[in-house]
C-alpha positions in Angstrom: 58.4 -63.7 -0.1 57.6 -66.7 -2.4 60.1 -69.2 -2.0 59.5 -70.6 1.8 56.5 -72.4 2.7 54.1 -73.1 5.6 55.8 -73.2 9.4 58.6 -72.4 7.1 57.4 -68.8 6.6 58.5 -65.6 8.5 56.1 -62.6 9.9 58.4 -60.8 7.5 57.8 -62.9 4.6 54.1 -62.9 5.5 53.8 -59.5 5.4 55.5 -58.3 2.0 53.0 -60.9 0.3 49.7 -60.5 2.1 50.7 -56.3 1.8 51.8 -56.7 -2.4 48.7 -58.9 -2.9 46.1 -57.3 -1.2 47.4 -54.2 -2.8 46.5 -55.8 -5.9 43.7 -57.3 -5.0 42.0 -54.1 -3.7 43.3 -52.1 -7.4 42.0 -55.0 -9.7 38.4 -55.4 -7.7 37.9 -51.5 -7.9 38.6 -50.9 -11.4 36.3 -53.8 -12.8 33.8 -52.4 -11.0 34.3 -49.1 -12.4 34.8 -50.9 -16.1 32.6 -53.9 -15.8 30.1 -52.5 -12.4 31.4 -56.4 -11.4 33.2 -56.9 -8.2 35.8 -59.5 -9.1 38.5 -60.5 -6.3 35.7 -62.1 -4.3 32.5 -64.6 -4.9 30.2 -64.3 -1.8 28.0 -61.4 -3.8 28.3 -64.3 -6.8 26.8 -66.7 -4.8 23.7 -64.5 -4.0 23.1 -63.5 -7.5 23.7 -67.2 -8.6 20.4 -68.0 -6.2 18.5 -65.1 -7.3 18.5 -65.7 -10.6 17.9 -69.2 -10.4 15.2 -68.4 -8.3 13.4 -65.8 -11.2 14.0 -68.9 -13.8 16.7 -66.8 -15.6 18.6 -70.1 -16.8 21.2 -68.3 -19.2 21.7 -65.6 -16.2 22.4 -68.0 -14.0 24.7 -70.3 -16.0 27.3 -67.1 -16.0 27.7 -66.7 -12.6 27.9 -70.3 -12.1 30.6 -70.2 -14.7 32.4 -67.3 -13.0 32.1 -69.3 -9.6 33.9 -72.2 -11.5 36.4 -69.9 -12.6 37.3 -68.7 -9.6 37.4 -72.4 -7.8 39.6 -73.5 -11.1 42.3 -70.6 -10.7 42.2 -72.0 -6.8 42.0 -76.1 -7.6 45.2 -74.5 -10.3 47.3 -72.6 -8.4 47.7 -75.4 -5.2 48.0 -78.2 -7.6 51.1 -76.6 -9.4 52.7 -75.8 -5.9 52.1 -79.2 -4.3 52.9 -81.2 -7.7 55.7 -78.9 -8.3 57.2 -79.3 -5.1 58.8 -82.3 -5.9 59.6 -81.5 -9.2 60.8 -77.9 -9.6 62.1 -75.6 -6.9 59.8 -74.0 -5.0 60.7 -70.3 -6.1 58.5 -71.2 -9.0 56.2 -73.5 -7.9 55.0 -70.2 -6.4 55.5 -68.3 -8.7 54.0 -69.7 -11.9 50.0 -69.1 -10.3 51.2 -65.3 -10.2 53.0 -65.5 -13.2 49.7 -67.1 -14.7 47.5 -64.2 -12.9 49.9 -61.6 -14.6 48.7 -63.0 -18.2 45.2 -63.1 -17.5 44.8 -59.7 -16.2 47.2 -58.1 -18.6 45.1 -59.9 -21.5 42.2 -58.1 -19.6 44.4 -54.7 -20.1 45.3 -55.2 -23.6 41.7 -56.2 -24.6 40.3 -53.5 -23.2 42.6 -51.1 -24.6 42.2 -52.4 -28.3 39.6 -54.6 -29.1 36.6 -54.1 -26.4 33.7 -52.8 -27.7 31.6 -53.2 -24.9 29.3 -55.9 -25.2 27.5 -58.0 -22.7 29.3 -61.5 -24.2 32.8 -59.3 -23.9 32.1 -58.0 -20.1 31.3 -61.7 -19.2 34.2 -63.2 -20.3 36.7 -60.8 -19.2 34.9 -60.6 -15.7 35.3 -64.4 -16.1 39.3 -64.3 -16.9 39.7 -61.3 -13.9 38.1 -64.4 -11.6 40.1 -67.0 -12.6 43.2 -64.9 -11.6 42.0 -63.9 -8.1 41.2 -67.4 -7.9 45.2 -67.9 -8.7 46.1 -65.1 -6.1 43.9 -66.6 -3.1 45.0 -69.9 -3.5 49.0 -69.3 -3.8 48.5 -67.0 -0.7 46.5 -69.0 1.2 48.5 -72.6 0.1 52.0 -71.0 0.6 51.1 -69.5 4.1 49.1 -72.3 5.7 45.8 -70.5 5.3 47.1 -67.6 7.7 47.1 -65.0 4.2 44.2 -64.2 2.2 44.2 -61.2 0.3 41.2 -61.2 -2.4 38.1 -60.9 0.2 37.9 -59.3 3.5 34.9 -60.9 5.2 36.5 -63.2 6.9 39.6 -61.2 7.5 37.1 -58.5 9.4 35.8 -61.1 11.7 39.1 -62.4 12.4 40.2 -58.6 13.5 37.3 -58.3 15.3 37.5 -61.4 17.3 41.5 -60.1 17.8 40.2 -57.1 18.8 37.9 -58.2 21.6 40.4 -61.0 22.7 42.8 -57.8 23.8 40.2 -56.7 26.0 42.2 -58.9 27.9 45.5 -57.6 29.5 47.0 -61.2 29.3 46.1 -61.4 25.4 47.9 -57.9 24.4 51.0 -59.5 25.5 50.8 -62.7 23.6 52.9 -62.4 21.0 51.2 -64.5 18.1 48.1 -62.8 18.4 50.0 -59.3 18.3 51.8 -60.2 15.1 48.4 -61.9 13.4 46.6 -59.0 14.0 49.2 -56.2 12.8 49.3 -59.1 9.4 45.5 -58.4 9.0 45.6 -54.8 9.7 48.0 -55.1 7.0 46.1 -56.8 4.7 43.2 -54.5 4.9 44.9 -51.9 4.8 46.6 -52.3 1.9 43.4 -53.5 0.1 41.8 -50.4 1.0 44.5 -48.3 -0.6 45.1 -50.6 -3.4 41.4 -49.6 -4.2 41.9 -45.8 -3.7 44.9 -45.7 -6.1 43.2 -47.5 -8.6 40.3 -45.4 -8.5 42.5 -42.2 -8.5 44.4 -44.1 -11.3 41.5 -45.1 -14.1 40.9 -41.0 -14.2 44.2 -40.9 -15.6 44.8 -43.6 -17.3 41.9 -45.8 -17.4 41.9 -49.4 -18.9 45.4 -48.7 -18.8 45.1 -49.2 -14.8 45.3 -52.9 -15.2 48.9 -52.7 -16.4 49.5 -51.2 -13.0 48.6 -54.1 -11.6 50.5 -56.2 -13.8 53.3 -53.8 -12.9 52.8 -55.2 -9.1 52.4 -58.9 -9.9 55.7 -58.5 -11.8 57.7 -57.0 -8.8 55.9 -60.0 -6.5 57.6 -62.9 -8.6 61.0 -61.3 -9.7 61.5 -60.1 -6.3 62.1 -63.3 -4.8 64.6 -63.7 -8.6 66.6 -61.2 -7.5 67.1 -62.3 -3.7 68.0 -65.6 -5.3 70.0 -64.2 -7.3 72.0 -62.2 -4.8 72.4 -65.1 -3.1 73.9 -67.3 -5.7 76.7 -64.3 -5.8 77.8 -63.9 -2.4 78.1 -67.5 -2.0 80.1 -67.8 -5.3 82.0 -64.8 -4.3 83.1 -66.2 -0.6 83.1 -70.1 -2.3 86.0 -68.5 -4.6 87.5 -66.8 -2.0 87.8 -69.6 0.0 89.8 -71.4 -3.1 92.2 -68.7 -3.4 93.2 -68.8 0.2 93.4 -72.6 0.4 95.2 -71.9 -2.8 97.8 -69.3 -1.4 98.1 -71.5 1.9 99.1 -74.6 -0.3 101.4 -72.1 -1.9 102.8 -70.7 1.4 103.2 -74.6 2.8 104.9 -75.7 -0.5 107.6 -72.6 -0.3 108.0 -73.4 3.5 109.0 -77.0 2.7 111.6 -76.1 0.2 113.4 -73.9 2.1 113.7 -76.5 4.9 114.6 -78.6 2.5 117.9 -75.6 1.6 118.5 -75.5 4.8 118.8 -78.9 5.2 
């Protein structure tokens, strides 16, 4: 899911990330609106508000959002330079994994503040609005850098248009059949799909457990970067396990040819 990259990438491996993402997505934009009345995967409604407020002469207003736009573009800029400078460097397992690993701290500092220290003021909501940008910033830009642009899981504006256009290319008989469109738009359904319900159980979730609902998320993020761990792992041990195998058979054969010679050698 993390490990391969670009061309590199299956519809498979596109699919468990751009489903566990958006799913994460969709939970962490619904319940800081519910806490913070702040939608926080996406910027375009930032944008607007940016210009309106510059536009009533609200300097310290408009400074904020700026900063949260900055945040947002930082947690981008962040998580494609560590995956293209790590490349090199580090294997790419964790290349990709660090921005999630570094989106699973900022939103489980979110949870933890919330659940101990928040006490609800406007210089509070802003910053942790601010950290909860920075790592959807992290998430779109491993997603999008990692697939070649062909996942993005924190906004669906673009992802709408791009089913929509799908939808009236298969007005065409010839275009149902093609088989990269087909498997584009059954990713985006996906992807929206998951968003959407990623937003329901987060919603059904904060009645329950409420701030606590961003350790949910955390709980997802987690099983995104270990998962690709534990295939690694898995990996390392069937190929240990057939490399010693291999040994012990060369092993017995040398054996076998050794007790082969000195009989030939009695019967001699």
């Amino acid at each position: 899911m993390l490990r391969k990259y670009s061309n590199h990438r299956t519809q498979g491996d596109n699919l468990k990330l751009g489903a566990l993402t958006a799913l994460s997505a969709g939970m962490t934009n619904v319940v800081s609106v519910i806490v913070f009345f702040s939608y926080t995967s996406n910027i375009t409604g930032h944008y607007a508000v940016f210009a309106q407020e510059v536009s009533r002469g609200n300097v310290y207003q408009a400074a904020v959002v700026l900063f949260w736009i900055l945040l947002f573009f930082s947690g981008s800029f962040l998580s494609n330079f560590v995956i293209i400078q790590g490349k090199d460097r580090i294997s790419s397992y964790l290349a990709h994994a660090i921005p999630i690993m570094l989106e699973f701290l900022g939103i489980l500092a979110v949870g933890i503040y919330l659940q101990f220290f928040y006490t609800d003021t406007l210089l509070e909501t802003e910053f942790l609005v601010g950290i909860l940008l920075f790592a959807m910033g992290l998430q779109n830009g491993l997603t999008a850098s990692i697939s070649n642009s062909v996942i993005k899981t924190t906004h669906l504006t673009g992802l709408t248009t791009d089913l929509a256009i799908l939808v009236s290319m298969f007005t065409k008989r010839n275009n149902r059949s093609d088989e990269q469109l087909v498997k584009k738009f059954h990713l985006l359904l996906v992807i929206m799909s998951c968003y959407v319900a990623g937003g329901i159980i987060s919603g059904v979730s904060y009645n329950f457990l409420g701030n606590a609902t961003f350790f949910v998320v955390c709980f997802m993020l987690m099983f995104i970067a270990l998962y690709d761990f534990y295939k690694l792992k898995r990996a390392k041990k069937v190929y240990d396990n057939r490399h010693d195998s291999l040994e012990e058979n060369e092993l017995n054969y040398g054996t076998l040819q050794d007790k082969s010679k000195g009989r030939d050698k009695g019967n001699d």
